[in-house]
N, C-alpha and C positions, 0 to 999 in steps of 0.2 A: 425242639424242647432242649432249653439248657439241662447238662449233667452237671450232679455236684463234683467239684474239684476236690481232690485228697490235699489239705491243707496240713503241713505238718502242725503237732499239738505243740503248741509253747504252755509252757510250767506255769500253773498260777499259782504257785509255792513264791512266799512273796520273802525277799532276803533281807533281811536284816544285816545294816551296815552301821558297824560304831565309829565316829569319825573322833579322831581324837587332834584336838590343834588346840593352841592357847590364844592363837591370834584372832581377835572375833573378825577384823574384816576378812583374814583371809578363808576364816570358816564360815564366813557366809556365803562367799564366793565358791569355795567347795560347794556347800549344799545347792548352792543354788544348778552345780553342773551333775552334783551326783544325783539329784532329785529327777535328773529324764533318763536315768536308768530303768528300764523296765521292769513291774514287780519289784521294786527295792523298796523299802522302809530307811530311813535316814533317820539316826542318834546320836546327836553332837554335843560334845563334851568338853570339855577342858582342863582335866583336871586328871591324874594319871592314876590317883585312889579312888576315885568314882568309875574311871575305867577300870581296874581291877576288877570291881563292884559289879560293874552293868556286862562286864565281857562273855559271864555266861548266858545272858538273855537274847545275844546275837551269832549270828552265821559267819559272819566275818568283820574282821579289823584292820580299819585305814587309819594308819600313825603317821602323823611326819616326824622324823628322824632329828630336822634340824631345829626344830620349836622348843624351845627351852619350855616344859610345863614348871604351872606353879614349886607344885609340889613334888615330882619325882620327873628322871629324865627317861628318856624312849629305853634306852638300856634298862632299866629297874622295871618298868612298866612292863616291858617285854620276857625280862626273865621271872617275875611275877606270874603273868601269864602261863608261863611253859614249864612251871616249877606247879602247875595247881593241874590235879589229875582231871576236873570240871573244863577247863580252858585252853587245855594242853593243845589239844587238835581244832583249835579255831584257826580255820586260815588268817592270815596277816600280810597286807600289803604295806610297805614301808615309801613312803613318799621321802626323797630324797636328793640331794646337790650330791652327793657320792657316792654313787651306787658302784662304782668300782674300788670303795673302799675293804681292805683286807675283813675287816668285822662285817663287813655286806656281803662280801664274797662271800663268806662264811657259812652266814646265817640263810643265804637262801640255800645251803644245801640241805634245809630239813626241806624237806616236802612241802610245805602248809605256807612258808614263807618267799615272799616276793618282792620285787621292789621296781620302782617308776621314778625315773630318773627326773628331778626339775632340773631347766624350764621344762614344764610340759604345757603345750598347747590346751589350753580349756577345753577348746570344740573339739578334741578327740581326747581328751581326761576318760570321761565317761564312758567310750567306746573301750579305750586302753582296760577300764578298771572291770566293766561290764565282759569285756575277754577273757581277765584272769581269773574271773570270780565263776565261770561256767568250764573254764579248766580245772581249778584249783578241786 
């Protein structure tokens, strides 16, 4: 007779991720690698006053650094964020060409904030993001 195996429990606490890009094909492309995250919810936006907006309805926030948004840039959006007592402590992943920039350096020393250097590989995007986001 088989015994049952002690299977560790995985979380079905399902994470909300706000993806914020202006560029529609490259956020399609995002969603399409952050969508086999496990448990993840995907909310993709464009626009850096609707993220504002949407930022307290999610677990965590994926920006890229180098996307010019319509209306505000990743600096405003982000100090928006951590200036509002609601948002303050949302983790925040910064997608990035300079993540050894002095203002990166910086910022990843608040706790909550990270960063993932492009290029990055798609087919471990997800794994990459899926790591910080069960650290963070």
């Amino acid at each position: 007779m088989l015994a049952p195996r002690n299977f560790p429990r995985m979380s079905t606490k399902i994470r909300r991720i706000l993806l914020i890009h202006a560029n529609d094909a490259v956020k399609e492309m995002l969603l399409l690698c952050l969508e086999t995250i496990p448990s993840s919810e995907i909310i993709a936006i464009d626009s850096g006053i609707e993220a504002i907006a949407k930022a307290a309805e999610v677990d965590f926030i994926l920006l890229d650094t180098d996307e010019a948004m319509p209306d505000l840039r990743w600096q405003e959006i982000f100090q928006n964020l951590k200036r509002n007592s609601i948002t303050y402590s949302i983790p925040v992943i910064l997608l990035t060409a300079t993540p050894q920039s002095q203002e990166l350096i910086e910022l990843q020393k608040i706790e909550s904030v990270r960063a993932i250097a492009k290029t990055f590989d798609l087919l471990n995007l997800a794994n990459a993001i899926s790591n910080l986001l069960d650290r963070i």
